[in-house]
Structure formats: C-alpha cells, structure tokens
N, C-alpha and C positions, 0 to 999 in steps of 0.2 A: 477590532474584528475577532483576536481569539478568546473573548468573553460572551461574547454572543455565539461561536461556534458553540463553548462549550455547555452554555445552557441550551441550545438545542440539541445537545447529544443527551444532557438528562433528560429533559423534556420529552423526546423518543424513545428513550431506555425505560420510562415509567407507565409512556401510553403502551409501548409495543411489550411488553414483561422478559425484556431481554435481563438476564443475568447475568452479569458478568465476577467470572470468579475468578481472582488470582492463585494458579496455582504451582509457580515457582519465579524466580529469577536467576541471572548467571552472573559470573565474574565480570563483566562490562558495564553491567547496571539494568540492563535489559528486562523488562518485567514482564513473563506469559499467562494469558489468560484462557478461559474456559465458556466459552456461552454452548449449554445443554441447547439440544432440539425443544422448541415451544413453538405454540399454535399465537399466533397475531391476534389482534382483535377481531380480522373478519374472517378465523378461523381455517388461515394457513398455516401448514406446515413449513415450520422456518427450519433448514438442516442447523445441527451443531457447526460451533466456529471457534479456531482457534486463532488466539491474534496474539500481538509480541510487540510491547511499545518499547518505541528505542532508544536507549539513553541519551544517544543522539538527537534531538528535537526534530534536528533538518534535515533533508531526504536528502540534500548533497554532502553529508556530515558520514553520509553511510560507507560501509568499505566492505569489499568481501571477508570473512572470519569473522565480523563483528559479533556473530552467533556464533556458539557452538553447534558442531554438526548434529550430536543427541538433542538439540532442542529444534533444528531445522527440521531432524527425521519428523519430530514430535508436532510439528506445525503443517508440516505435508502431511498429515496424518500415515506415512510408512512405520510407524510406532505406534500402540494405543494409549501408553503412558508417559508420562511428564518425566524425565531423565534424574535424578540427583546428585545434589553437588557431589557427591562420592565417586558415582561414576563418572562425572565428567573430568572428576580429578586422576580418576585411574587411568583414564583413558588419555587425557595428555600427558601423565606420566610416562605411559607408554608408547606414543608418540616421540616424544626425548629419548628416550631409550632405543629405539630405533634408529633414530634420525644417528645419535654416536654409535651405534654397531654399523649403519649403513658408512659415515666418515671414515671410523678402524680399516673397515672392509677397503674403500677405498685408496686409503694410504698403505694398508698391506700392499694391494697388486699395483701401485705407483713404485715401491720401493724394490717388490721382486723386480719389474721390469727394468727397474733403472740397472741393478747388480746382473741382468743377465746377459750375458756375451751373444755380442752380434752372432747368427747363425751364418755358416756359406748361403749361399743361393743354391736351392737345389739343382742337382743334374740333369741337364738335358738332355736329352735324346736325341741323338742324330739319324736321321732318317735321310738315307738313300735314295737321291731320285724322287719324285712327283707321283701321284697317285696315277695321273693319265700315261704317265710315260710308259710304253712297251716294257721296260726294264725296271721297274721300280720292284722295290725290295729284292732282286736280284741283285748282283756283284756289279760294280762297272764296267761300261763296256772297255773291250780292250782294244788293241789297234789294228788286230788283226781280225776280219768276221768268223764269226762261228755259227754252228749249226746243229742241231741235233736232229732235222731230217725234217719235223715237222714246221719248227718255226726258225726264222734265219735272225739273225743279229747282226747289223752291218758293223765295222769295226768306226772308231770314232782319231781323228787326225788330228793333233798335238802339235802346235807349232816347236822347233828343235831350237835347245839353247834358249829357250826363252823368249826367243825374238817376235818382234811382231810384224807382221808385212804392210800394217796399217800408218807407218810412219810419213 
C-alpha cells in the first residue's frame, strides 16, 4: 500500500506543478518544506503551504515538543521565515538558563523561609460589646444605672461570689 501511495503523490506533484522545496530541518530529524502559490491545470489559484514530515513515520509516534517552537511559529505561518539552527540553539540555550535561575530562585526563598523564626500571631483587638448593643464602644455597664438626662443606662446584675443559682 505505501508504494502505490507514494507514486500517486508523484503522479500529482507533476500533473498539478506543485513544488516542493526543502527548506530546513531540526535536531529530531524533522524535515520543513515550502510549496509557493501556483495556478493548477484548470487554472486555480492554489495558496502557499508549509508542511513538516516527521521523523516519526507514525502519527502515534508523535509527542508534543517534537518540533521546535521557531519552526511551529514557521508552519502557522506567525513567522514569515524558516528559523536556523543557530537560533533555535540560542533560544534553548536560553531556555536552560532560565529554567536554573528560576531552580536558584526557588531554593533561595525555600531556604530563607526554612531559617525564619515563627512570627507571634498578630494582635487582636478587643472590641467591646456588639455593634447592636445600646452600649457598644462605650465602657461597661456598671451595677448601678446611670444617666446623663437624655438616655438612661440600666445597671447590669452579677451574680456574688461566683455563685450560680442555676444548680
């Protein structure tokens, strides 16, 4: 079967005047190619195509990264050129480079945190009475009522000694 696919790929490639140009590969073995815009036989306009055969033969062989991202940009066409080995070198350089300053980074603030002293908990506030309460943020009441003319304050009753009458 894949000797007959592949003479009918020439076969097609020579009536339709598709061209296919190689123009790079990557560190996987991956090889990208170039077909320019050309008119068919019956005089359509066929758009440019970029294609990328994969060292991998089998489409379940595939894995994500298999490409480099400069040549993924370059197959989406969000690039208008072919990437080179240089930069794709530079750019996973830099990639590694990163990846151990972001490690560094991490191990720094692992190691401050381990050497820093528990802090207290901070201070709470005590707060006085209920926000509904007549008397809130005011003093507590006392045992005797008071008055200041306008608003009266009943006094409040403390059981003596402790005791409870609920025994």
């Amino acid at each position: 079967m894949g000797w007959s696919q592949n003479l009918f790929r020439v076969l097609w490639r020579a009536l339709s005047k598709e061209v296919k140009e190689q123009v790079g590969t990557d560190l996987f073995g991956n090889k990208y190619y170039y077909i320019p815009e050309y008119k068919n036989w019956r005089g359509q306009t066929i758009r440019e195509k970029r294609i990328v055969e994969s060292a991998n033969k089998r489409e379940i062989d595939y894995e994500v990264g298999d490409i480099p991202a400069e040549w993924e940009a370059w197959i989406r066409k969000t690039r208008k050129t072919p990437p080179t080995m240089e930069e794709i070198m530079k750019n996973e350089k830099h990639k590694e480079e990163i990846k151990t300053k972001d490690f560094y980074e991490k191990e720094k603030l692992l190691r401050e945190e381990s050497s820093k002293e528990h802090l207290a908990p901070p201070v709470q506030t005590q707060i006085k009475g209920h926000a509904s309460a007549p008397y809130f943020g005011k003093e507590e009441s006392s045992v005797a009522p008071t008055s200041t003319g306008k608003t009266f304050q009943p006094g409040s009753w403390m059981p003596q000694d402790g005791k409870s009458h609920n025994q």
